[in-house]
N, C-alpha and C positions, 0 to 999 in steps of 0.2 A: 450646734453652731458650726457651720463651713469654717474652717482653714484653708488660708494656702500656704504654700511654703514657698519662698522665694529663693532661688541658689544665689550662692556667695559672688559676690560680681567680683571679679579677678581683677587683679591689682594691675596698674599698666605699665609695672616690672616685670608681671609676668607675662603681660601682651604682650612688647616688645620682645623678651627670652625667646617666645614661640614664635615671634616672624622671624629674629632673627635665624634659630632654628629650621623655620620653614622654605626660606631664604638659601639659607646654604645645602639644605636638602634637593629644592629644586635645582642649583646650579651644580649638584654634583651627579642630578640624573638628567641632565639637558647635555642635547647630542655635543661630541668635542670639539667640534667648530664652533659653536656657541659660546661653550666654554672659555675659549682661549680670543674670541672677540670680547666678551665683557672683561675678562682682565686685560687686553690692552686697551680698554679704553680708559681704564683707569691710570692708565701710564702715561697718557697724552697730557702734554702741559700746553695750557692758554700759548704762553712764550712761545713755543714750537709754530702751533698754529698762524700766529702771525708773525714769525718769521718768516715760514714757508710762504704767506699770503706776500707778504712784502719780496721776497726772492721771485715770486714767479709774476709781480705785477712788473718787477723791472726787465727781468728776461721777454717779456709778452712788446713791455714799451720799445727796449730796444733790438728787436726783432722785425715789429712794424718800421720803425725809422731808416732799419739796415734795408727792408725792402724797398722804399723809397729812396734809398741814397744809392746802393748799388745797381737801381733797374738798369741803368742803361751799358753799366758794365756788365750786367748779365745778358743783356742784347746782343753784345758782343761777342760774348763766350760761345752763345749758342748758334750765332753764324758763323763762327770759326768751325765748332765743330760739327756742326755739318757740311761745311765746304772740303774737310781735311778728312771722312771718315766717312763710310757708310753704317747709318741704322738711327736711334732715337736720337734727341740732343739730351734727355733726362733718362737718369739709369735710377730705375725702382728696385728695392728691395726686402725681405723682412727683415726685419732687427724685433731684438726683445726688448722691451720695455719698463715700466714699474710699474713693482708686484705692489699691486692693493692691498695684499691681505696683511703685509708687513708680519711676514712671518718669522720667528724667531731664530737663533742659531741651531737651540738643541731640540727646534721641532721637527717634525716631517715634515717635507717642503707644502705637501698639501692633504686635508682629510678631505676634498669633498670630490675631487678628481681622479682618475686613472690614469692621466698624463700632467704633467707639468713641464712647462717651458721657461718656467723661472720668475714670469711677471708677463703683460700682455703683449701680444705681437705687434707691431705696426710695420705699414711702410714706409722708410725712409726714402727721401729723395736727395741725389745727389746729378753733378753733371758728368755725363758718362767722358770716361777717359781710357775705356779699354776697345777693343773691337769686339764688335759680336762674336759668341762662342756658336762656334757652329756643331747641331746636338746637343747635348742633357751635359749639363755645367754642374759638377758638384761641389759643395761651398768647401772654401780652403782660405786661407792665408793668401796676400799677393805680394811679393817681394818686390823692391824698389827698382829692379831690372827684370822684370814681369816682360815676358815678349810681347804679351796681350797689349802694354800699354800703350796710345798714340803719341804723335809726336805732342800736342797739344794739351793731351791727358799727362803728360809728365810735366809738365809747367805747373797746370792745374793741382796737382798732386803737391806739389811740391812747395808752391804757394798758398796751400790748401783752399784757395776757391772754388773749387769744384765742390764743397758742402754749402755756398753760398744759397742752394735751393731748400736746404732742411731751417732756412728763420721760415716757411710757409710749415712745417712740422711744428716746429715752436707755436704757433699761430694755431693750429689744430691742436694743441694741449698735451701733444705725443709725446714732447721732448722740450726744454731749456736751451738757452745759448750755453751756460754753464752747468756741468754735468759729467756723472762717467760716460764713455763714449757705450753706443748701444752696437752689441755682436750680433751675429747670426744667429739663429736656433741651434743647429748642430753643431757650431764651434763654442755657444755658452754650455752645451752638454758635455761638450770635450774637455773643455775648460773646469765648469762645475766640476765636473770627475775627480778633474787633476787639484784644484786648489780647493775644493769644497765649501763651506759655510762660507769664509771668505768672498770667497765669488762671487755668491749668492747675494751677499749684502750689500753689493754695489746697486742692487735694483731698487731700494729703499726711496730714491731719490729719482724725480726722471732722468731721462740721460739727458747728454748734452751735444754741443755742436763743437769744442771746445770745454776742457776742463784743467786740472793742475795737473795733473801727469800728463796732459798735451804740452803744455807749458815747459815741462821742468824734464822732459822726455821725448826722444823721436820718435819716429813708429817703433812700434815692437816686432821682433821674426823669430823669437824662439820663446819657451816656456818662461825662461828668466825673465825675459823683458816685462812680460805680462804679471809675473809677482810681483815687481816692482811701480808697473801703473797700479795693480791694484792697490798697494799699500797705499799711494798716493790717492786713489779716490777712495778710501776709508777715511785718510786725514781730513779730506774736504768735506766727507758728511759730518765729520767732528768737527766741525771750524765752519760748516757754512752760516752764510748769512748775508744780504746783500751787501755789505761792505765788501765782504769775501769777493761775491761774483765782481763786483766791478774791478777789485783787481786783477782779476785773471783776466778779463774780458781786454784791461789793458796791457796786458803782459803778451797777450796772445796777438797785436799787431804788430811787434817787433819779430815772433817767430813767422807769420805770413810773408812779413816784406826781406829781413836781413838772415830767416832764417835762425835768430838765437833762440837757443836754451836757454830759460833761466833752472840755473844751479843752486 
């Protein structure tokens, strides 16, 4: 008489045991970029997600609106200065941007690259208020008494409309109305260097056009100044949210027109 023998069907205490096992086998021999994407995504909260969604549908709303309300005082700016200067009426430039990969403090900035810039490049646009460099221009710091400046680029400067051209950034997804301001490449290296992770973590966020250390701070011209906008765009990523943005947004047209700080 034929037999068979049936094997023992395994209990689905021990299925689960074995995927979970299998499970953490695969994720500790999947390349380290992988790695460290599936644990943050475990770190994302719903909350955030539509925070961020609600932050950037207001910054997008009132970027369209500001382009419409200031066109014709942009019309302006830009037959000034070209009447009062020779070269563009729009001055382009890189700035760094945010870093997607939302990398951690105590990781290396990047495992799947040979260079890093901290987060993505774009071009910003502003209105030009210096004179053309005549030959190869290397990126520095511009002081308030900058010889470079025009007479009209110091208004500009100073009333800060000359970033009136980066709501069409905002619009391109590059950048916020409210935001850490975005640096150069070789000055966020310089920088990066000098204040380290810190630094780094300003990218987390897009930049802005306008943020609370514009607010609550002048320009900056020496290494101190810049620890202390830093600290202040930490606070803001710890505290954002569109409530947040529309206060600064309104804090920031007292510093345009009278010039204040707020303290």
């Amino acid at each position: 008489m034929l037999s068979l023998s049936i094997p023992d069907r395994p209990s689905r205490a021990r299925i689960r045991s074995n995927q979970d096992q299998n499970s953490h086998m695969d994720m500790t021999q999947a390349p380290l970029s992988l790695r460290f994407r599936a644990k943050n995504l475990v770190t994302e909260v719903p909350g955030n997600r539509r925070r961020d969604k609600a932050c950037r549908l207001l910054n997008v709303l009132v970027a369209a609106v500001g382009i419409i309300a200031t066109a014709p005082l942009m019309a302006v700016i830009a037959i000034l200065i070209k009447l009062t200067s020779p070269g563009p009426v729009i001055y382009s430039q890189p700035r760094v941007g945010l870093d997607r990969r939302r990398m951690r403090a105590h990781e290396p900035v990047d495992h799947r690259r040979n260079s890093n810039h901290g987060g993505k490049i774009f071009t910003i646009f502003k209105f030009r208020t210096m004179r053309p460099a005549n030959g190869q221009q290397t990126e520095r710091w511009s002081s308030q008494d900058d010889p470079r400046i025009t007479l009209i680029g110091r208004f500009l400067r100073a009333s800060r409309l000359d970033e009136l051209p980066q709501f069409f950034n905002v619009l391109f997804g590059e950048m916020n109305i409210v935001g850490p301001r975005p640096e150069q490449p070789a000055i966020f290296d310089e920088l990066h260097g000098e204040l380290g992770w810190r630094y780094r973590n300003r990218q987390r966020v897009l930049p802005g056009i306008t943020g609370l250390a514009q607010v609550k701070q002048g320009y900056d011209t020496d290494l101190d100044g810049v620890r202390k906008k830093v600290a202040l765009d930490l606070e803001y990523i710890g505290q954002r949210s569109a409530a947040k943005d529309l206060e600064i947004m309104a804090k920031t047209v007292p510093v345009m027109v009278f010039r204040k700080v707020w303290m």
